[in-house]
MMTF fields as JSON, N, C-alpha, C and O atoms, coordinates in Angstrom:
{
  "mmtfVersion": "1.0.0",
  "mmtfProducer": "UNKNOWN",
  "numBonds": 351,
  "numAtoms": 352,
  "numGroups": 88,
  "numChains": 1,
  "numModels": 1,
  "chainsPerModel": [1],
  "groupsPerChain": [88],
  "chainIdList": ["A"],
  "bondAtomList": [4, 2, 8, 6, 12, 10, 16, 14, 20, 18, 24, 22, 28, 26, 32, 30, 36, 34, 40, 38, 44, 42, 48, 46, 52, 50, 56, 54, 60, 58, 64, 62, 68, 66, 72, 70, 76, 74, 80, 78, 84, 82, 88, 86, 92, 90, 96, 94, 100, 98, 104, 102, 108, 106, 112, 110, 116, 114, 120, 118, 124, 122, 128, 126, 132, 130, 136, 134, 140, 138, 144, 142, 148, 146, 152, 150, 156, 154, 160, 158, 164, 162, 168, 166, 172, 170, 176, 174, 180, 178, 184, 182, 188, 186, 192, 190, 196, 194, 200, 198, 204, 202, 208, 206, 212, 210, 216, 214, 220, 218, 224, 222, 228, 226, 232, 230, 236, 234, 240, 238, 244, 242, 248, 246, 252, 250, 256, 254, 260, 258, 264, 262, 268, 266, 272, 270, 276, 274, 280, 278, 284, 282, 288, 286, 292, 290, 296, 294, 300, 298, 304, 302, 308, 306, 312, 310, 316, 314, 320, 318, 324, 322, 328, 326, 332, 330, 336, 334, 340, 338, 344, 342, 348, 346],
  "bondOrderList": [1, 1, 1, 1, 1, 1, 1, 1, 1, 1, 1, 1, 1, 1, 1, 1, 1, 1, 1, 1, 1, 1, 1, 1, 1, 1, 1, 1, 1, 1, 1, 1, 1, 1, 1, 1, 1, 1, 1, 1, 1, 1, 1, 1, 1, 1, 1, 1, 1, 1, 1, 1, 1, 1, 1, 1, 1, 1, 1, 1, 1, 1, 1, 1, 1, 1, 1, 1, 1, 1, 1, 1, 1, 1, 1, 1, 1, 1, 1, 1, 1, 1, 1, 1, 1, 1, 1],
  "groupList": [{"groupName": "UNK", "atomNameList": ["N", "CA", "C", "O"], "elementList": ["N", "C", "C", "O"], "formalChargeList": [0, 0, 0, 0], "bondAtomList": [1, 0, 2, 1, 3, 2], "bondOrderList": [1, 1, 2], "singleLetterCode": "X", "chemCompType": "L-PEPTIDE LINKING"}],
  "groupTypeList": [0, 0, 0, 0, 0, 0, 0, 0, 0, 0, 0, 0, 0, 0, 0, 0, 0, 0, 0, 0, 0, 0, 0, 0, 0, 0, 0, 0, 0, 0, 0, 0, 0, 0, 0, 0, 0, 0, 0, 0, 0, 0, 0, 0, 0, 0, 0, 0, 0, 0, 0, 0, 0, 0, 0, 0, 0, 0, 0, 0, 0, 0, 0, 0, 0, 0, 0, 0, 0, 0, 0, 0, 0, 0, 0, 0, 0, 0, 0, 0, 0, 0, 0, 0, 0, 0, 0, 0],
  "groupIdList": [1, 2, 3, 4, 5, 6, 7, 8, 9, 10, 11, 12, 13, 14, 15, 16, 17, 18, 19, 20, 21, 22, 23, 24, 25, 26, 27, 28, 29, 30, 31, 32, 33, 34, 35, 36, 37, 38, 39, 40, 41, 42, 43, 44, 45, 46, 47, 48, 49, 50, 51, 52, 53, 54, 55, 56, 57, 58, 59, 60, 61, 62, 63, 64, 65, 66, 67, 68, 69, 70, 71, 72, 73, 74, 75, 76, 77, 78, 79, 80, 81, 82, 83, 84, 85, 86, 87, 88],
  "secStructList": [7, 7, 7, 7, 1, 2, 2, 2, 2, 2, 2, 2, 2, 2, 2, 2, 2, 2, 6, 7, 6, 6, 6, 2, 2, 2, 2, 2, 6, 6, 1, 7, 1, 1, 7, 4, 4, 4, 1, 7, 7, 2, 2, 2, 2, 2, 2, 2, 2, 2, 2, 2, 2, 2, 2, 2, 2, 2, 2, 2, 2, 2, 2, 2, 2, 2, 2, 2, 2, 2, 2, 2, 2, 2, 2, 2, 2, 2, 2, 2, 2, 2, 2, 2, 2, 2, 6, 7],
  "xCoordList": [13.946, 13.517, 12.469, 12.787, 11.158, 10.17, 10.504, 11.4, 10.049, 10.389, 9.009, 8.081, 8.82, 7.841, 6.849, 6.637, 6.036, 5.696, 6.18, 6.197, 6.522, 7.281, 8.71, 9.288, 9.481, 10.594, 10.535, 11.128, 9.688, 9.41, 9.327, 9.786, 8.593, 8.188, 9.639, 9.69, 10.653, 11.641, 12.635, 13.79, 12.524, 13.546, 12.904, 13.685, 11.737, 10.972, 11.106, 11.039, 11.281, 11.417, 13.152, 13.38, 14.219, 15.341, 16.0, 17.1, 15.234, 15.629, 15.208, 16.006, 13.753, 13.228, 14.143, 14.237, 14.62, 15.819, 17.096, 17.708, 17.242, 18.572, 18.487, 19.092, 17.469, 17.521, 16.227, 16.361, 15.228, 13.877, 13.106, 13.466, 11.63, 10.553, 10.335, 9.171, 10.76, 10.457, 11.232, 10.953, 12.269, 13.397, 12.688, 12.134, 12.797, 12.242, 11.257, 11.458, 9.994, 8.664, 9.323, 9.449, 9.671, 10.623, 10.976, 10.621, 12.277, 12.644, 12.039, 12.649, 10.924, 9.96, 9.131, 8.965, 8.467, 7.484, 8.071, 7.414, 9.812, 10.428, 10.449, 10.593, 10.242, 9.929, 9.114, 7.983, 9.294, 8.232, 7.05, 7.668, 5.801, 4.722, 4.827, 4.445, 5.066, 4.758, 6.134, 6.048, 7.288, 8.979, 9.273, 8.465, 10.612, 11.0, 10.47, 10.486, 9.909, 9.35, 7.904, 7.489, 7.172, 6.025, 6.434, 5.633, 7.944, 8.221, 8.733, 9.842, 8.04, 8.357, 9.714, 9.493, 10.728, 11.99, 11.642, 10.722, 12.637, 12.244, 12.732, 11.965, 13.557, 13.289, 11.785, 11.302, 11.103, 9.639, 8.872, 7.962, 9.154, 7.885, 7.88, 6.99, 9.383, 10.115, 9.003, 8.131, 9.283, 9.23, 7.647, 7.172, 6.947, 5.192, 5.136, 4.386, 5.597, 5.21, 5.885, 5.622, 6.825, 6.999, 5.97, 5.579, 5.593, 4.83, 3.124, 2.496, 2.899, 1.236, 1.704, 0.684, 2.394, 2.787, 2.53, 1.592, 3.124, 3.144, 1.89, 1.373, 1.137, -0.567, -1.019, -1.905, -1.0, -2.149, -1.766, -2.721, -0.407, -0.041, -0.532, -1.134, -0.533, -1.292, -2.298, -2.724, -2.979, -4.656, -5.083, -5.764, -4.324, -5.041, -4.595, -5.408, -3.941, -3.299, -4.118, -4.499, -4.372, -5.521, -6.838, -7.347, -7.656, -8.905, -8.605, -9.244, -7.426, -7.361, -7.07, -7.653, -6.244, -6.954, -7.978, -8.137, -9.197, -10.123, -11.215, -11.964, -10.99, -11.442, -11.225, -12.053, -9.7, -9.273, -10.304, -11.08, -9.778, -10.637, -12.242, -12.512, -12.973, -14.563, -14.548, -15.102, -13.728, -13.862, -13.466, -14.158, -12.388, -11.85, -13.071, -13.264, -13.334, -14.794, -16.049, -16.3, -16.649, -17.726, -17.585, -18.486, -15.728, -15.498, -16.059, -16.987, -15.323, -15.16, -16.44, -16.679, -17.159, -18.834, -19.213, -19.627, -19.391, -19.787, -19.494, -20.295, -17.929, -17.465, -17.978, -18.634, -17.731, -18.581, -19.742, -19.805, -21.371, -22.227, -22.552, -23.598, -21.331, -21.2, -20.841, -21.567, -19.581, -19.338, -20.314, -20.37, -21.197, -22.24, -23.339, -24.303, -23.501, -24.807, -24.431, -25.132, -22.914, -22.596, -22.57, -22.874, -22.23, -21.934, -23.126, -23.239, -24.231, -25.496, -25.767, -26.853],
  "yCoordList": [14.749, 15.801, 15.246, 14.4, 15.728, 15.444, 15.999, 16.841, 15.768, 15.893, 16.499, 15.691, 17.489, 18.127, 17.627, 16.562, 17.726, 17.097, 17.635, 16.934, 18.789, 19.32, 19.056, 19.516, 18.535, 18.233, 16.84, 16.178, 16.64, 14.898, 14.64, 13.686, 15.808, 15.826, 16.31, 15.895, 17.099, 17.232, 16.281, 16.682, 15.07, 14.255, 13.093, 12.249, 12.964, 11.887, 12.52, 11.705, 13.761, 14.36, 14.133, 13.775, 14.484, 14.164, 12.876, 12.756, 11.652, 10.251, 10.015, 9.65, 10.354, 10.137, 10.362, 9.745, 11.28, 12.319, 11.401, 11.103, 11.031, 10.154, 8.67, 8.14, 8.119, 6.469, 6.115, 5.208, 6.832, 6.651, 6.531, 6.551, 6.353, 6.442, 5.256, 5.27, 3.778, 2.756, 2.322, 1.497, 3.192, 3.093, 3.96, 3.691, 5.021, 6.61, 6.176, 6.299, 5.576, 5.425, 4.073, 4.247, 3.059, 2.209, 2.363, 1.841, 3.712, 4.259, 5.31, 5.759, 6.047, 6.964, 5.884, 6.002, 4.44, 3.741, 3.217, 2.798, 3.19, 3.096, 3.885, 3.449, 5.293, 6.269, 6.352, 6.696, 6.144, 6.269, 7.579, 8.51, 7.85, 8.783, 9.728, 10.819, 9.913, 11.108, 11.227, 11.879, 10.707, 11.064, 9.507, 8.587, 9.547, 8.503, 8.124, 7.065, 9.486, 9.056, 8.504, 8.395, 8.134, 7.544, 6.02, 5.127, 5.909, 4.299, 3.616, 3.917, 2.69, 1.651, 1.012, -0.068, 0.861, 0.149, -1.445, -1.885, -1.871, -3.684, -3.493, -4.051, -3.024, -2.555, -2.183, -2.699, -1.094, -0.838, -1.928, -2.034, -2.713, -3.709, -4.829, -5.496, -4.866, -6.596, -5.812, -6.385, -4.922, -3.785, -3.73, -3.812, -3.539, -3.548, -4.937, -5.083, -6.3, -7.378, -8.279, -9.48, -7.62, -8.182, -7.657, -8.461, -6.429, -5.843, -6.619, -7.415, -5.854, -7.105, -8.45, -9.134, -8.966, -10.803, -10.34, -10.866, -9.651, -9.672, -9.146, -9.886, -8.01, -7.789, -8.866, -9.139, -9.725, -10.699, -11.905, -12.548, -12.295, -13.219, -12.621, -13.322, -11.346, -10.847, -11.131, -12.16, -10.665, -10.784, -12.596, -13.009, -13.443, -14.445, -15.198, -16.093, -15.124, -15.688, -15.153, -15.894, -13.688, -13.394, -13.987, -14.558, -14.104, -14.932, -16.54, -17.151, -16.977, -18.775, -18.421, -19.217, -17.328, -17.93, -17.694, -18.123, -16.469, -16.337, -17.889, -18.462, -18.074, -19.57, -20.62, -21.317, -20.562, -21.738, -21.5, -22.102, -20.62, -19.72, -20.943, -21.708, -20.236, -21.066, -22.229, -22.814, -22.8, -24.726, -25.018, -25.84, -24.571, -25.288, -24.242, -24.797, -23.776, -23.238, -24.599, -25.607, -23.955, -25.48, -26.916, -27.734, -27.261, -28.449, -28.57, -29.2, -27.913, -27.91, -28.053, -28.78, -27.344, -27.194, -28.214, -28.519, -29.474, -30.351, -31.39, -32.219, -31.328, -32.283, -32.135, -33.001, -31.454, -30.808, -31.496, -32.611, -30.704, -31.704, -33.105, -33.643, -33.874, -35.125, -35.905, -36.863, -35.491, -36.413, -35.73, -36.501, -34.463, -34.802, -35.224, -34.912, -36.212, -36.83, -38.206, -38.743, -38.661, -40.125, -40.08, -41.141, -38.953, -39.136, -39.125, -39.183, -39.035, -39.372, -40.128, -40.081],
  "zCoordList": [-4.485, -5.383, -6.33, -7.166, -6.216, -7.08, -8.486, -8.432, -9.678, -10.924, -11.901, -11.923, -12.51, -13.003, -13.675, -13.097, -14.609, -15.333, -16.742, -17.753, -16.695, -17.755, -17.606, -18.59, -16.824, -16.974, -17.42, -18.271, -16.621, -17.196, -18.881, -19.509, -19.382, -20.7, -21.685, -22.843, -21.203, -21.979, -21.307, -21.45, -20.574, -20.566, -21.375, -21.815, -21.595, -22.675, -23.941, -24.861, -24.317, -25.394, -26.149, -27.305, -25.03, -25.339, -25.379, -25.92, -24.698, -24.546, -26.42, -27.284, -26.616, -27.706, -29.096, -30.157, -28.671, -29.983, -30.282, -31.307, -28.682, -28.478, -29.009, -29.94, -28.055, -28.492, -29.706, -30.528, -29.649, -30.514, -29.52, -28.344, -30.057, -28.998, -28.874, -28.474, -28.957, -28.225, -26.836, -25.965, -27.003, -25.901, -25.005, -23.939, -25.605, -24.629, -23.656, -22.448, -24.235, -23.304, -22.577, -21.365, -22.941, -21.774, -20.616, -19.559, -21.081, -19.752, -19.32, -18.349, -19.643, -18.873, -17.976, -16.762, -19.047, -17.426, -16.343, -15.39, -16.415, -15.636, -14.247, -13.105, -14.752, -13.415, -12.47, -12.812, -11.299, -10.555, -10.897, -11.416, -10.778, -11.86, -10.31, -10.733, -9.043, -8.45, -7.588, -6.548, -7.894, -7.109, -6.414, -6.295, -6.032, -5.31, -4.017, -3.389, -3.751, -2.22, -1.649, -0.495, -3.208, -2.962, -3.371, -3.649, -3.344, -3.937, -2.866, -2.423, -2.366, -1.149, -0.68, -1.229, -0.199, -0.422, 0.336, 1.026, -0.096, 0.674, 1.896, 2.682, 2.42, 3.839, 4.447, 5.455, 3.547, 4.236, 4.328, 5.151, 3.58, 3.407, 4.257, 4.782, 4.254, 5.469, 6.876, 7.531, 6.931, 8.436, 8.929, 10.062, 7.487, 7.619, 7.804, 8.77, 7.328, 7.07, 8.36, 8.408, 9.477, 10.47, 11.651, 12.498, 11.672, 12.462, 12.417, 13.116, 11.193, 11.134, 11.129, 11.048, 11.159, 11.779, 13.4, 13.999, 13.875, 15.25, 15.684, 16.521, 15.381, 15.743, 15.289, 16.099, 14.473, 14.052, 15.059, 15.494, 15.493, 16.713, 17.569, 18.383, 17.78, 19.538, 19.143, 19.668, 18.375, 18.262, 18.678, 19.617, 17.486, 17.359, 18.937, 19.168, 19.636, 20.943, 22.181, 23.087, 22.129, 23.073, 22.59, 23.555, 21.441, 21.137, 21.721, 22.577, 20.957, 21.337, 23.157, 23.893, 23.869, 25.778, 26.587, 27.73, 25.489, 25.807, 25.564, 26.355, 24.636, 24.1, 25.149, 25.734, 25.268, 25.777, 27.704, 28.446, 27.63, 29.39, 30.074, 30.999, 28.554, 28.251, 28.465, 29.396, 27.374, 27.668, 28.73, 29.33, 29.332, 30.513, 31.64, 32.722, 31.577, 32.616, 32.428, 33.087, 31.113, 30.94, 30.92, 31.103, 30.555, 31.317, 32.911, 33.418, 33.294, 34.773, 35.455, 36.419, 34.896, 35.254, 35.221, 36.339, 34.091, 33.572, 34.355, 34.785, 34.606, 35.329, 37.039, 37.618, 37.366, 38.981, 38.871, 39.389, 37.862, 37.937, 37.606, 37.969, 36.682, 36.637, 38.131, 38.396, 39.288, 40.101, 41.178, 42.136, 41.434, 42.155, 41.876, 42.576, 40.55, 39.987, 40.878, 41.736, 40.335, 40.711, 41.94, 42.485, 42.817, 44.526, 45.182, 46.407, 44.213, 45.156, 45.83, 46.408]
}
């Protein structure tokens, strides 16, 4: 349940009455400013922060065997025209 901005304003109004206004605005910046459901839980975040671990391991693992692919090609090359230089 999202919360008004006028409700918001008579529960900062009645905290104020109750505890004073250094308490009141305390526990108003306490509130999340647009409902609970724009507030992240540590569940969401473990969940985002295992997933991009795992795209950034796919990513970086397909670049390092495309890599790896090359050298061991231009080795190979190198080495080919090295032992038909010496087998002359």
């Amino acid at each position: 349940m999202t919360i008004s901005e006028s409700r918001r304003f008579v529960l900062h109004r009645a905290l104020r009455d109750q505890f004073g206004a250094s308490v009141a605005d305390t526990l108003m910046e306490h509130l999340p400013p647009a409902g609970w459901g724009d507030v992240a839980r540590q569940s969401d975040i473990e969940s985002l922060r295992v997933n991009l671990k795992n795209e950034i391991n796919v990513l970086v693992t397909e670049k390092l065997n495309t890599q790896l692919r090359w050298v061991i090609g231009l080795f190979s090359a190198q080495f080919i025209a090295l032992l038909a230089i010496a087998l002359r």
